[in-house]
N, C-alpha and C positions, 0 to 999 in steps of 0.2 A: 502353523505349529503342529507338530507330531505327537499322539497318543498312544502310549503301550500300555498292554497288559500281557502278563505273566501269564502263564500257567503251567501244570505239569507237578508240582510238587507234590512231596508230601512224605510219608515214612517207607524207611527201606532199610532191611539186614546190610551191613557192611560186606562188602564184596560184592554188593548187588548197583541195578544200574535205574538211571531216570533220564529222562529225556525233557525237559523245558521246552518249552517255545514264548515266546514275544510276536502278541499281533500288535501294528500300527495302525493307525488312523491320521486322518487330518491330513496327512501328506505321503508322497511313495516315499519308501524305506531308502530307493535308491540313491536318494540326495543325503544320505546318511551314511558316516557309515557307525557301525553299530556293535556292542557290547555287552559283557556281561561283568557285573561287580556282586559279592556277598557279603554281609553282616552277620558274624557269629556275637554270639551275646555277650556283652562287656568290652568286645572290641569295637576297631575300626573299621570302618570299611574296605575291601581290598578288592585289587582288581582280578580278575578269573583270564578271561580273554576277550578277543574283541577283532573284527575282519572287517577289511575294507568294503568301498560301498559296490564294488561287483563281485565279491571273493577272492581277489588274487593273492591278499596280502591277509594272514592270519599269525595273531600273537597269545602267546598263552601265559599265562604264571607257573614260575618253575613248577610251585607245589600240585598245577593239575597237567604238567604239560605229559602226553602221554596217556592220559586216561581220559580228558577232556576232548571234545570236538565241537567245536561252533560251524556252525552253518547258515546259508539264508537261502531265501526263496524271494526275489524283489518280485517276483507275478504275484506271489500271495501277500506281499508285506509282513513275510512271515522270518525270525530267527529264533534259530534251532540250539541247544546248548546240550549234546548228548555226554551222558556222565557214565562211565563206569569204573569198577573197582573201588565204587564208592568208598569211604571210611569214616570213624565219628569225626573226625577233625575239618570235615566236607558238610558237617552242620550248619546250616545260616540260614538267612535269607536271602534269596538270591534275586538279584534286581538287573531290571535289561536299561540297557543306555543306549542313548545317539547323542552322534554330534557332527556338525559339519567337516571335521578334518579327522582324520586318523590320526592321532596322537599317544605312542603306546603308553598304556598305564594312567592315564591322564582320562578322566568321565567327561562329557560332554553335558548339557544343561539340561536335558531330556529326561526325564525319569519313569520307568513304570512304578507300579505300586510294593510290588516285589513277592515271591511264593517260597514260601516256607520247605525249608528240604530238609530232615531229621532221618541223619542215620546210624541205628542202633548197633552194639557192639555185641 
C-alpha cells in the first residue's frame, strides 16, 4: 500500500505561483499513476489534474488547464503540481492521489492528507 504526503502549500497574492509536491512511501509511485484533486470550503471535491505512471499521458481540468503543470519524478517518488497565475477561486485543499489505472477525472483509493493553498485577492 502506498503513502503520501503533501507539501508545498500555503498563502500567496493572486497572480502569484506555488509549487506542491507529493512524497510516497510503502511502494514506487511507478506502479501508479498519480494525481491531484482539491477541496474549496463548502464544496466538492474536484479533480485538478492527474499523469500516467511514466509521464506520457497528462490531464488537466478546464478551470486550471494552462496555468497548472503536473509532473513526477518515479526515482524520487516524488509529484510535482506547479501552480501559476494563481487566483482566489484556486483556494482549497489540495490532495495528491494514486491509483492503479489512469482513469481521467476519476480519484483512485490512495489518499494524502492534503496542504492548504489560500490565495489572496
Amino acid at each position: 500500500q502506498v503513502q503520501l504526503v503533501e507539501s508545498g502549500g500555503g498563502l500567496v497574492q493572486a497572480g502569484g505561483s506555488l509549487r506542491l509536491s507529493c512524497t510516497a512511501s510503502g511502494r514506487t509511485i511507478s506502479n501508479y499513476a498519480m494525481g491531484w484533486f482539491r477541496q474549496a470550503p463548502g464544496k466538492e471535491r474536484e479533480y485538478v489534474a492527474q499523469i500516467s505512471r511514466y509521464g506520457s499521458l497528462k490531464y488537466y481540468a478546464d478551470s486550471v488547464k494552462g496555468r497548472f503543470t503536473i509532473s513526477r519524478d518515479n526515482a524520487k517518488n516524488t509529484v510535482h503540481l506547479q501552480m501559476n497565475s494563481l487566483n482566489p477561486e484556486d483556494t482549497a485543499v489540495y490532495y495528491c492521489n494514486a491509483d492503479l489505472e489512469l482513469r481521467r477525472g476519476v480519484p483512485g483509493d490512495y489518499w494524502g492528507q492534503g496542504t492548504q493553498v489560500t490565495v489572496s485577492s
